[in-house]
mmJSON file of the N, C-alpha and C atoms, coordinates in Angstrom:
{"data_MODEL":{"atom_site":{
"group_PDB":["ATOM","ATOM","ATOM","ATOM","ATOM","ATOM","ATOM","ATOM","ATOM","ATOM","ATOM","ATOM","ATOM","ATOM","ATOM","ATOM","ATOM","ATOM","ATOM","ATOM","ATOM","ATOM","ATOM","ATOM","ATOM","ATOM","ATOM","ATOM","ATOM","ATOM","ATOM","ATOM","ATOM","ATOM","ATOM","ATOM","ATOM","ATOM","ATOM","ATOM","ATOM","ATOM","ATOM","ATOM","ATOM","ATOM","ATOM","ATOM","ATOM","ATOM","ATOM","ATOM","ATOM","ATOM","ATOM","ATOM","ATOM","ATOM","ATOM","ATOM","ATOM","ATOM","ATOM","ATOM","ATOM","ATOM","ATOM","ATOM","ATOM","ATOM","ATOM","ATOM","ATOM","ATOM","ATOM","ATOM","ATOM","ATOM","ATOM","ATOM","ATOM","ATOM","ATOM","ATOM","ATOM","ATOM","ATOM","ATOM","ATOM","ATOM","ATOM","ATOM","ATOM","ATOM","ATOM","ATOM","ATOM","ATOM","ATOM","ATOM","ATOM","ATOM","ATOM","ATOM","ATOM","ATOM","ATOM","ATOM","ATOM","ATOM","ATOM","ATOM","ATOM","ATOM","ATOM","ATOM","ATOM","ATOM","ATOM","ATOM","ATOM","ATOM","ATOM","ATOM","ATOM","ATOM","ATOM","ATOM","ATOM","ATOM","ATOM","ATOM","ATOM","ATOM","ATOM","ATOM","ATOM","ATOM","ATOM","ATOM","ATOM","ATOM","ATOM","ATOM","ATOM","ATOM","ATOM","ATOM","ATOM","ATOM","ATOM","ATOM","ATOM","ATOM","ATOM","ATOM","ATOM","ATOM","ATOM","ATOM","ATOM","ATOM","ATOM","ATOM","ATOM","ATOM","ATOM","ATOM","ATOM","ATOM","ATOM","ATOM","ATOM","ATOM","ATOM","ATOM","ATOM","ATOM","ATOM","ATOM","ATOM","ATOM","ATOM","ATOM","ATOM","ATOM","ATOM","ATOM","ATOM","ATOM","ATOM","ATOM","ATOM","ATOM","ATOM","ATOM","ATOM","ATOM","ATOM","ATOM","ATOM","ATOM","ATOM","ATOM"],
"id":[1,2,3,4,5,6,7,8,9,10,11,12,13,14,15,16,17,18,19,20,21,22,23,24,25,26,27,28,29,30,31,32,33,34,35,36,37,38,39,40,41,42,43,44,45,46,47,48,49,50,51,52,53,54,55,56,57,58,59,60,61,62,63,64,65,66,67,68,69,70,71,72,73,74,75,76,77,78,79,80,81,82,83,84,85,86,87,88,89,90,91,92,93,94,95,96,97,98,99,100,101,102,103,104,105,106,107,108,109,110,111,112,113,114,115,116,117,118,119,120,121,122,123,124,125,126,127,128,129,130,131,132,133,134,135,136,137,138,139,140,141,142,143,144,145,146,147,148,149,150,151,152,153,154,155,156,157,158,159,160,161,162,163,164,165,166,167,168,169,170,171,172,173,174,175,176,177,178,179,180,181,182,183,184,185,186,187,188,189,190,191,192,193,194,195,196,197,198,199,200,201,202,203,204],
"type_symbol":["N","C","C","N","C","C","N","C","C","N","C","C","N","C","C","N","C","C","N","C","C","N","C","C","N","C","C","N","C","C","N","C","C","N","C","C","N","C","C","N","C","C","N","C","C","N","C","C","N","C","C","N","C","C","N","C","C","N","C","C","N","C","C","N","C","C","N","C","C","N","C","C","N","C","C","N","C","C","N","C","C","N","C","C","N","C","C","N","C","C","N","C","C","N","C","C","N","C","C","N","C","C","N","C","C","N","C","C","N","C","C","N","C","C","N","C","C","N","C","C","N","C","C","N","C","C","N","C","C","N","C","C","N","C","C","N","C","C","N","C","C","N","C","C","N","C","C","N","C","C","N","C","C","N","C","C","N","C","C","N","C","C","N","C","C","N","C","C","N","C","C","N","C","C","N","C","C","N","C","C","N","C","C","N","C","C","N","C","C","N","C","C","N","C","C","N","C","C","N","C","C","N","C","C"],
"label_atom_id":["N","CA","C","N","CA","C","N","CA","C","N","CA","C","N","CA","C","N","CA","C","N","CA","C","N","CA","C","N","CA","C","N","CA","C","N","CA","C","N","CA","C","N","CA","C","N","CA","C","N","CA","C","N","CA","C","N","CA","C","N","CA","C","N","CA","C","N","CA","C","N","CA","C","N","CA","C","N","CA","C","N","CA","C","N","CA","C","N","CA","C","N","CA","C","N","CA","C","N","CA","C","N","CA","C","N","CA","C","N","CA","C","N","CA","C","N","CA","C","N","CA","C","N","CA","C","N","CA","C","N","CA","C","N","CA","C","N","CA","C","N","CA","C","N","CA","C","N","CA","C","N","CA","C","N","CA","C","N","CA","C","N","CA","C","N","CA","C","N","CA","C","N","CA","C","N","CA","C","N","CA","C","N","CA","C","N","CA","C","N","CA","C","N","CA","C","N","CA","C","N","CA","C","N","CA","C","N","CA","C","N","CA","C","N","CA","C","N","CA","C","N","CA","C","N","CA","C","N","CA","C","N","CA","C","N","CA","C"],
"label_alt_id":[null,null,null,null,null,null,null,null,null,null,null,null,null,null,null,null,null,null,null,null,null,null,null,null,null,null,null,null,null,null,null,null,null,null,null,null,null,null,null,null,null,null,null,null,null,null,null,null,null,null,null,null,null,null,null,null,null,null,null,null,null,null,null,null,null,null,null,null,null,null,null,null,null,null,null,null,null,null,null,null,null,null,null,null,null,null,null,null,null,null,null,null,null,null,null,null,null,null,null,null,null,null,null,null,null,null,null,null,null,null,null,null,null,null,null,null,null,null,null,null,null,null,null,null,null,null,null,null,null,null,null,null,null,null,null,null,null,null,null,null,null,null,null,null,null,null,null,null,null,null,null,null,null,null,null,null,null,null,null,null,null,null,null,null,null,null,null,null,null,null,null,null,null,null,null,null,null,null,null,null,null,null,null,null,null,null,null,null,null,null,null,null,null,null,null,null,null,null,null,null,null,null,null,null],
"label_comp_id":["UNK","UNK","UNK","UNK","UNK","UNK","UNK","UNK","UNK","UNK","UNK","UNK","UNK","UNK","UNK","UNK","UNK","UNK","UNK","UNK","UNK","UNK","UNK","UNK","UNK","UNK","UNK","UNK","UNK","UNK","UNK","UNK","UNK","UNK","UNK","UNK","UNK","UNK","UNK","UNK","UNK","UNK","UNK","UNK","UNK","UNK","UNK","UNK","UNK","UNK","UNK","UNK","UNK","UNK","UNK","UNK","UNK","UNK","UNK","UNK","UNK","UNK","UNK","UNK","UNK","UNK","UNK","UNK","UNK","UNK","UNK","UNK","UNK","UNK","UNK","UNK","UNK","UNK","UNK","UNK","UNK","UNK","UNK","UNK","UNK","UNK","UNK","UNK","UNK","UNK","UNK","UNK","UNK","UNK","UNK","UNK","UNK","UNK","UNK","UNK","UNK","UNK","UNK","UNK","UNK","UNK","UNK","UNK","UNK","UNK","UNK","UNK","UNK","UNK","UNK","UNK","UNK","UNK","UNK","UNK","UNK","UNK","UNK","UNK","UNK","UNK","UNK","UNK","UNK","UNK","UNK","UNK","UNK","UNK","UNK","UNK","UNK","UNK","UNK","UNK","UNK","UNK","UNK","UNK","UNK","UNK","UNK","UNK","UNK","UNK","UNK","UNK","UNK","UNK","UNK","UNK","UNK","UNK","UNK","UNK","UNK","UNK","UNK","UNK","UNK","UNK","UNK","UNK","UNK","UNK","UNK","UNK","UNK","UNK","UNK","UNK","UNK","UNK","UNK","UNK","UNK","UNK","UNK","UNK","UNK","UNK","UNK","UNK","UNK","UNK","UNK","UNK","UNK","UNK","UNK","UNK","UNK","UNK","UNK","UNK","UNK","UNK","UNK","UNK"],
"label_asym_id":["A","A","A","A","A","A","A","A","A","A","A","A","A","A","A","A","A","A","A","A","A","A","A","A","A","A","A","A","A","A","A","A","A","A","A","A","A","A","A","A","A","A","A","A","A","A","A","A","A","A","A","A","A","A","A","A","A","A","A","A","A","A","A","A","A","A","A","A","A","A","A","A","A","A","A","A","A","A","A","A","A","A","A","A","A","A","A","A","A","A","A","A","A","A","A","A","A","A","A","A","A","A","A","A","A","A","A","A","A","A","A","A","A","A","A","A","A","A","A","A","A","A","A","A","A","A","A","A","A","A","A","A","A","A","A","A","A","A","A","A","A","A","A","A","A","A","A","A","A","A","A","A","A","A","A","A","A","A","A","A","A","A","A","A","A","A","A","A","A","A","A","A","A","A","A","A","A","A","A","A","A","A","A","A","A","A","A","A","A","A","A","A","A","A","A","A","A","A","A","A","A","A","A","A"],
"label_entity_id":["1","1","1","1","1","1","1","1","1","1","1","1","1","1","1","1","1","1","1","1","1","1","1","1","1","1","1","1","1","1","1","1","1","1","1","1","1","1","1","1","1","1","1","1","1","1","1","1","1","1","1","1","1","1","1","1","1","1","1","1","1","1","1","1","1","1","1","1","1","1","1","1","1","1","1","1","1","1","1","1","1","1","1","1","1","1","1","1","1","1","1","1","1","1","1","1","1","1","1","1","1","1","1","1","1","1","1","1","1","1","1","1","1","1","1","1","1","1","1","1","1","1","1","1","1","1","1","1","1","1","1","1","1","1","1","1","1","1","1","1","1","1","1","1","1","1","1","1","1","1","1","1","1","1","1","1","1","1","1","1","1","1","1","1","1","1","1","1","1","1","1","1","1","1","1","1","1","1","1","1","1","1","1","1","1","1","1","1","1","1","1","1","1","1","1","1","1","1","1","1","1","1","1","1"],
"label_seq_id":[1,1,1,2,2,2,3,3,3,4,4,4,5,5,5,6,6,6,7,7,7,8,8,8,9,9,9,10,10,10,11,11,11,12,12,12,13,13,13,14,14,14,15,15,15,16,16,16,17,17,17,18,18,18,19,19,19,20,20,20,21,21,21,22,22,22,23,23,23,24,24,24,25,25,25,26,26,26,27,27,27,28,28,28,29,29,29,30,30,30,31,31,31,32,32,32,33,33,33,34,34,34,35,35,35,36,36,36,37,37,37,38,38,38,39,39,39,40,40,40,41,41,41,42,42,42,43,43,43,44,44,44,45,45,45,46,46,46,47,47,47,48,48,48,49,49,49,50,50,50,51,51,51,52,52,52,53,53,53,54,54,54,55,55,55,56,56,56,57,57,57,58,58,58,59,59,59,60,60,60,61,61,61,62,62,62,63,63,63,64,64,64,65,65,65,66,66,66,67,67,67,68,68,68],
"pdbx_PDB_ins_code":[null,null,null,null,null,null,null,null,null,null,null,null,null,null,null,null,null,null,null,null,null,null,null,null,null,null,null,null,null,null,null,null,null,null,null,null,null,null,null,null,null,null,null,null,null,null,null,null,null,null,null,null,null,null,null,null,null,null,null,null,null,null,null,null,null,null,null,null,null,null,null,null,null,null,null,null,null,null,null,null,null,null,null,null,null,null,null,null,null,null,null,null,null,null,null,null,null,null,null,null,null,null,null,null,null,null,null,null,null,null,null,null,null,null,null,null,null,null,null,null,null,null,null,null,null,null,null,null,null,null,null,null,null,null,null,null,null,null,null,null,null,null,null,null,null,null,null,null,null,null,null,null,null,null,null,null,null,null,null,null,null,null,null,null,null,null,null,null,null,null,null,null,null,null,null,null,null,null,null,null,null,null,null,null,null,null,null,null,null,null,null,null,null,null,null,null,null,null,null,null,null,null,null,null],
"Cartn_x":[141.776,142.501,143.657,144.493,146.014,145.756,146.432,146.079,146.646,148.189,148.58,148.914,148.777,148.912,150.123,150.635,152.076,151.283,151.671,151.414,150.79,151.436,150.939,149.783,149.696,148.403,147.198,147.269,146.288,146.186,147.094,146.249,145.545,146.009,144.947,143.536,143.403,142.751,141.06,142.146,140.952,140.647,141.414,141.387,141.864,143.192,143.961,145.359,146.454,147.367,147.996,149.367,150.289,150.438,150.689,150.849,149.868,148.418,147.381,147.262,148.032,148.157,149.127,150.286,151.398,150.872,150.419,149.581,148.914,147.76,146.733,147.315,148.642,149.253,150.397,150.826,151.709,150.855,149.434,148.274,147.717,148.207,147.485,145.918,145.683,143.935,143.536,144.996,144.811,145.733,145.093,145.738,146.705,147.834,149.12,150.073,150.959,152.378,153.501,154.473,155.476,156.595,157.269,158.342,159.5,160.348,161.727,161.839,162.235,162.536,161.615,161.686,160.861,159.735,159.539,158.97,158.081,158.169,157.685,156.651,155.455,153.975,153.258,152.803,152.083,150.588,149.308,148.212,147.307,145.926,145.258,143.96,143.301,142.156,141.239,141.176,139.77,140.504,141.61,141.675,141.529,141.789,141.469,139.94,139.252,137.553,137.443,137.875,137.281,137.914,139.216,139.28,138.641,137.371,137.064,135.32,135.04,134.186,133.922,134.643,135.117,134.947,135.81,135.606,134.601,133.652,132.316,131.055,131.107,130.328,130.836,131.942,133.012,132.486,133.486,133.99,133.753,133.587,132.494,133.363,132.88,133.237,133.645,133.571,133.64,132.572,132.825,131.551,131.69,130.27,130.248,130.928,131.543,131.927,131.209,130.61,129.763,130.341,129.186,129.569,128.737,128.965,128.218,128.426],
"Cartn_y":[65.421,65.652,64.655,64.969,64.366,63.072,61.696,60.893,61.252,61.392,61.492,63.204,63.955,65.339,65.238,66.867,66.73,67.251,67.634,68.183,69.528,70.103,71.664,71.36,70.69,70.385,69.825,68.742,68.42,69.985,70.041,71.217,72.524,72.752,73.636,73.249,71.984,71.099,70.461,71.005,70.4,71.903,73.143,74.486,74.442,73.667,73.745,74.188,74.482,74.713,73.31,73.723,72.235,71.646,72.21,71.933,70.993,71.813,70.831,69.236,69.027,67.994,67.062,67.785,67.044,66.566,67.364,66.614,65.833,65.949,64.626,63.514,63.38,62.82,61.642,62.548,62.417,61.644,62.096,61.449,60.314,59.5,58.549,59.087,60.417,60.478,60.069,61.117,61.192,59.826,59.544,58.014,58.952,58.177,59.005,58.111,58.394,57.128,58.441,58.057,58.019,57.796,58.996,58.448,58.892,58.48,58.97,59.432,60.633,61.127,61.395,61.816,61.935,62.921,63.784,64.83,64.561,63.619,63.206,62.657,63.563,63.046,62.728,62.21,61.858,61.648,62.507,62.411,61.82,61.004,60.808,61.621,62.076,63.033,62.232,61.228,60.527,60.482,60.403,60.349,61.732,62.216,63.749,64.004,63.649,64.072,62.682,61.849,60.82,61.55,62.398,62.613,64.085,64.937,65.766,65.707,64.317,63.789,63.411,62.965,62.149,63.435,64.366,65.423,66.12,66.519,66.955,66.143,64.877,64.139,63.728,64.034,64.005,62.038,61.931,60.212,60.181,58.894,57.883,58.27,58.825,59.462,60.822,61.297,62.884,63.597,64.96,65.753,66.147,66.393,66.787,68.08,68.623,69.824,70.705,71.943,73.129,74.038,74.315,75.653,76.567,77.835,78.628,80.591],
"Cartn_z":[27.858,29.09,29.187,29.675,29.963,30.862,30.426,31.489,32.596,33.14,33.926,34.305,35.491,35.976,36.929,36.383,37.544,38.768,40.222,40.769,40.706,40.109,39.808,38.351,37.966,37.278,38.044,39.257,39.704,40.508,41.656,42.522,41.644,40.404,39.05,38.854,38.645,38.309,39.668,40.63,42.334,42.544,42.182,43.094,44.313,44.43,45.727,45.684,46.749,46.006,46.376,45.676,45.698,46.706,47.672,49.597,49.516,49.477,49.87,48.976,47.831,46.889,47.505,48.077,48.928,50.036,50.545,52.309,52.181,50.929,50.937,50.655,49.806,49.186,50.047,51.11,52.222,53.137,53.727,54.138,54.108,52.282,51.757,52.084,51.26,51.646,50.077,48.994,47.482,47.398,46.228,45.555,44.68,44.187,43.603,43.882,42.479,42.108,41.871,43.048,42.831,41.725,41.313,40.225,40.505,40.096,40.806,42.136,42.14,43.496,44.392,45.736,47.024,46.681,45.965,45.723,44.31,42.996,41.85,42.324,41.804,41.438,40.692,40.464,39.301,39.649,39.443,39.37,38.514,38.487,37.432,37.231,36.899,37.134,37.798,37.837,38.174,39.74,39.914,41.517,42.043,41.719,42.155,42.192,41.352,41.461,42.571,42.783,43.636,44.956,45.229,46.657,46.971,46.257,46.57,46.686,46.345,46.566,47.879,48.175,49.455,50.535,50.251,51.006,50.987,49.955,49.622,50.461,50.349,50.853,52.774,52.99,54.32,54.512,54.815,54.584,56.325,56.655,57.478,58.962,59.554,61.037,60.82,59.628,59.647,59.206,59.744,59.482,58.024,57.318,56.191,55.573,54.709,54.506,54.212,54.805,54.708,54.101,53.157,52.245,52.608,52.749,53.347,53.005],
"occupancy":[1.0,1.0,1.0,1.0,1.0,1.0,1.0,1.0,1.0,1.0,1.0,1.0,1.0,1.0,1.0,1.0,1.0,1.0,1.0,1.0,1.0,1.0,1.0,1.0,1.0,1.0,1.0,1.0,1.0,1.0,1.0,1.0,1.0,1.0,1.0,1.0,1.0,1.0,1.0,1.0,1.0,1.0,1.0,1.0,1.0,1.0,1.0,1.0,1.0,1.0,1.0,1.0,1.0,1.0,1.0,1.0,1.0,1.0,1.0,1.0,1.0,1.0,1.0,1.0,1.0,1.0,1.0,1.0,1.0,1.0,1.0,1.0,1.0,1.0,1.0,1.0,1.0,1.0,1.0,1.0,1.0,1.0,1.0,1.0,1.0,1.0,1.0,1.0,1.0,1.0,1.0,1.0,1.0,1.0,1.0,1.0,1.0,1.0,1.0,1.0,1.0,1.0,1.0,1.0,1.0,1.0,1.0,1.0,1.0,1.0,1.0,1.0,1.0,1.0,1.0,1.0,1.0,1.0,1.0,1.0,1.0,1.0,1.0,1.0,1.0,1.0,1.0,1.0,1.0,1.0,1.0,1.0,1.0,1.0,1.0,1.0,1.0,1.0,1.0,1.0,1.0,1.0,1.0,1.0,1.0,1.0,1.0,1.0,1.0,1.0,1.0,1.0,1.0,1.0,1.0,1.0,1.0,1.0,1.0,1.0,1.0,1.0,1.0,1.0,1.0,1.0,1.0,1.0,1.0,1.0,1.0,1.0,1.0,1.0,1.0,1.0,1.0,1.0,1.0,1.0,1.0,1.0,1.0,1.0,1.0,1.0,1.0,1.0,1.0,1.0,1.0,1.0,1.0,1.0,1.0,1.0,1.0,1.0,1.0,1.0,1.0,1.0,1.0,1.0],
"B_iso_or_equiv":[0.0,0.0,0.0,0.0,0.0,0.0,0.0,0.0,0.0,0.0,0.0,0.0,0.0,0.0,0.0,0.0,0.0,0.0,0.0,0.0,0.0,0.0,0.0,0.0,0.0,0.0,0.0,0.0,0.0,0.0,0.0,0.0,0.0,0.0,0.0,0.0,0.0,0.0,0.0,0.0,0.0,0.0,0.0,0.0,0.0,0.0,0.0,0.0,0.0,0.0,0.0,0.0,0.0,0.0,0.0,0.0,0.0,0.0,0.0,0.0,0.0,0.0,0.0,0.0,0.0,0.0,0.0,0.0,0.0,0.0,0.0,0.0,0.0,0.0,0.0,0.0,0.0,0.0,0.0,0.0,0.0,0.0,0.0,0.0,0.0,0.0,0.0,0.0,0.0,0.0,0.0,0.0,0.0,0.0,0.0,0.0,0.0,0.0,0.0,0.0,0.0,0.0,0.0,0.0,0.0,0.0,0.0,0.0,0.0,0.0,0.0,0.0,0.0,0.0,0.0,0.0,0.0,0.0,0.0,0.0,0.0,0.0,0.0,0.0,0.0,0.0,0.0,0.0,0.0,0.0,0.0,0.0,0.0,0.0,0.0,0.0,0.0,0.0,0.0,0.0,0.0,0.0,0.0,0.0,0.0,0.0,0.0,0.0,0.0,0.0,0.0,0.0,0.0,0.0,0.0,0.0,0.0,0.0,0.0,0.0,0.0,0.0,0.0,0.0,0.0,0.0,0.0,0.0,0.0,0.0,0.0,0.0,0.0,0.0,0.0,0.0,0.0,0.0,0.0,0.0,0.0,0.0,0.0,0.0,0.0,0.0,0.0,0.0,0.0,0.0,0.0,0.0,0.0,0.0,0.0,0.0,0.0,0.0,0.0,0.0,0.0,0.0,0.0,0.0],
"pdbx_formal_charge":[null,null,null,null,null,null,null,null,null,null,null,null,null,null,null,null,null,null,null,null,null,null,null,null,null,null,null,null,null,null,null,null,null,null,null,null,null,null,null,null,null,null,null,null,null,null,null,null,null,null,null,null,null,null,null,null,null,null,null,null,null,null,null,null,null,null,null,null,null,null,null,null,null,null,null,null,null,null,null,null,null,null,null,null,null,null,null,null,null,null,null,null,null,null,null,null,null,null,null,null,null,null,null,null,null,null,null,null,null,null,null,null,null,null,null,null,null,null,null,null,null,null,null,null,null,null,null,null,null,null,null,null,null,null,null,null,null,null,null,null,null,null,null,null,null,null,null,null,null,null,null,null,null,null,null,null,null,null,null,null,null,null,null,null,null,null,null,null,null,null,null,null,null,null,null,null,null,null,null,null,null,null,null,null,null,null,null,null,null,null,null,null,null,null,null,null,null,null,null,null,null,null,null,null],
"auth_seq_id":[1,1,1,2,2,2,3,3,3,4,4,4,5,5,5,6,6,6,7,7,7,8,8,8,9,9,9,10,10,10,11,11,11,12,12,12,13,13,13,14,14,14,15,15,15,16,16,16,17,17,17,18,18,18,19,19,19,20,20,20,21,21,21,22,22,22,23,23,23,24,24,24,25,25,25,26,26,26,27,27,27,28,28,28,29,29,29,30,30,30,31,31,31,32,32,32,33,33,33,34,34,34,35,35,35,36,36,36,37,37,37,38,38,38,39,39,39,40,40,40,41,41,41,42,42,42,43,43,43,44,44,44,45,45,45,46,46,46,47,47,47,48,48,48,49,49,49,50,50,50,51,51,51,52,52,52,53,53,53,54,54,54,55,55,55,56,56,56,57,57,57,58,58,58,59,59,59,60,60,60,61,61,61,62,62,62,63,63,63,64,64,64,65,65,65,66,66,66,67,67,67,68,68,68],
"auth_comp_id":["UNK","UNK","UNK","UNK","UNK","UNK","UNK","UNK","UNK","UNK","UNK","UNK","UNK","UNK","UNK","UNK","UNK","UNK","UNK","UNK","UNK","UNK","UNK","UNK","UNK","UNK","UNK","UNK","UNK","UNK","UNK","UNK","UNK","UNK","UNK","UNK","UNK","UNK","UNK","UNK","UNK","UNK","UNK","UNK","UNK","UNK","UNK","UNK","UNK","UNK","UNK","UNK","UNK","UNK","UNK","UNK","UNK","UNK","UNK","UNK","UNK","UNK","UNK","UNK","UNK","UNK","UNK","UNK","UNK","UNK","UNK","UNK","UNK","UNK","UNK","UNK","UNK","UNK","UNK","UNK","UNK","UNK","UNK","UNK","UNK","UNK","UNK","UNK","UNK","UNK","UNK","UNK","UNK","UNK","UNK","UNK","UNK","UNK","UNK","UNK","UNK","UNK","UNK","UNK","UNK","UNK","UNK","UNK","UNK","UNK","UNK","UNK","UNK","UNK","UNK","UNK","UNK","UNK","UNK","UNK","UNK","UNK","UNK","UNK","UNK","UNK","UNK","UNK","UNK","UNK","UNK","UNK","UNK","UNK","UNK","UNK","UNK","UNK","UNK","UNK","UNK","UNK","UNK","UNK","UNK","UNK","UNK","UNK","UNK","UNK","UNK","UNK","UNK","UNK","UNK","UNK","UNK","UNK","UNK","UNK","UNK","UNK","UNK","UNK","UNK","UNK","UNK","UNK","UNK","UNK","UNK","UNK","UNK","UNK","UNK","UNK","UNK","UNK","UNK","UNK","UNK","UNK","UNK","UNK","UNK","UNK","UNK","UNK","UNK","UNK","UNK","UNK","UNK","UNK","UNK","UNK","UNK","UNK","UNK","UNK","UNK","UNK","UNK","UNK"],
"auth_asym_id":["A","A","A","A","A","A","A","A","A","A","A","A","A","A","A","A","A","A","A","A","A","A","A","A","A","A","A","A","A","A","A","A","A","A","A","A","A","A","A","A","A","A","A","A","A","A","A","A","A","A","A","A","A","A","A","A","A","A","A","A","A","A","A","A","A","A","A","A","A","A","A","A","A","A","A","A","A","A","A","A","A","A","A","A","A","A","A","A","A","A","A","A","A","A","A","A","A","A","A","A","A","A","A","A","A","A","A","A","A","A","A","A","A","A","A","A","A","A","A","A","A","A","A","A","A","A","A","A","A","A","A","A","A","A","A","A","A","A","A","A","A","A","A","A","A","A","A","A","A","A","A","A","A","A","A","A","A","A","A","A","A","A","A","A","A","A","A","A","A","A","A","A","A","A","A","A","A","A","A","A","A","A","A","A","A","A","A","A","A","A","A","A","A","A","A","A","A","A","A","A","A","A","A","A"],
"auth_atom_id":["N","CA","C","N","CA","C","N","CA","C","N","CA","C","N","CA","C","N","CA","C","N","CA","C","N","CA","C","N","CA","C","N","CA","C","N","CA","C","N","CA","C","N","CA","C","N","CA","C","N","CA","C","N","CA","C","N","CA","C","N","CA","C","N","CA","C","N","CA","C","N","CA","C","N","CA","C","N","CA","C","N","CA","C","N","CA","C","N","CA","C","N","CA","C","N","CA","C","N","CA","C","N","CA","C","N","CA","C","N","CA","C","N","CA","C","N","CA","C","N","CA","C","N","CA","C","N","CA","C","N","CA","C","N","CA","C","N","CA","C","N","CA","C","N","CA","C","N","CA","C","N","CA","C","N","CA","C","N","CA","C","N","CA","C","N","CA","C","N","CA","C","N","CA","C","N","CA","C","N","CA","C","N","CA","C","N","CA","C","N","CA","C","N","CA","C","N","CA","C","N","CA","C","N","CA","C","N","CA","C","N","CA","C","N","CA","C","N","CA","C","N","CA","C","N","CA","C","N","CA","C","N","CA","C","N","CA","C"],
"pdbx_PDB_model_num":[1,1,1,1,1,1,1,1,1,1,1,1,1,1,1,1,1,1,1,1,1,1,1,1,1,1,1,1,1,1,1,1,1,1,1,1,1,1,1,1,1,1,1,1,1,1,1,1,1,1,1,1,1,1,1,1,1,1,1,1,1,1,1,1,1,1,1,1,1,1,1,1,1,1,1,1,1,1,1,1,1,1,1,1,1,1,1,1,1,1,1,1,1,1,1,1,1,1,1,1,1,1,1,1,1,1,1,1,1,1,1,1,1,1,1,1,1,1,1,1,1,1,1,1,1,1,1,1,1,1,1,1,1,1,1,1,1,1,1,1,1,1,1,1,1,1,1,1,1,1,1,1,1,1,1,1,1,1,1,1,1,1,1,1,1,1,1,1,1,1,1,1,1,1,1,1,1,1,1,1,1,1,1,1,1,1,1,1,1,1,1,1,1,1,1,1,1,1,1,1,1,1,1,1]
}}}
């Protein structure tokens, strides 16, 4: 696997689309480095499985996420 993911590789990669990669991103919920311009992402896989974890398990004053 690739160390670093563009955007449209992580949201492939979580099953989200890009929006939702930008918002978490925009959020500071997903960890993610900046390169060049306002819009350059750069993902690592391990942050991506760590922020859907986070959401799987729902992080400390939120409710858990239900699958149903």
């Amino acid at each position: 696997m690739k160390t670093w993911l563009t955007v449209g590789e992580g949201a492939e990669c979580a099953g989200v689309s890009r929006d939702t990669i930008y918002t978490a991103s925009e959020r500071r919920e997903l960890r993610h480095a900046r390169i060049g311009g306002r819009r350059s992402i750069r993902l690592k896989p391990e942050w991506i499985d760590a922020w859907l974890e986070r959401h799987a398990l729902g992080a400390p004053g939120q409710h858990p996420v239900e699958h149903g």
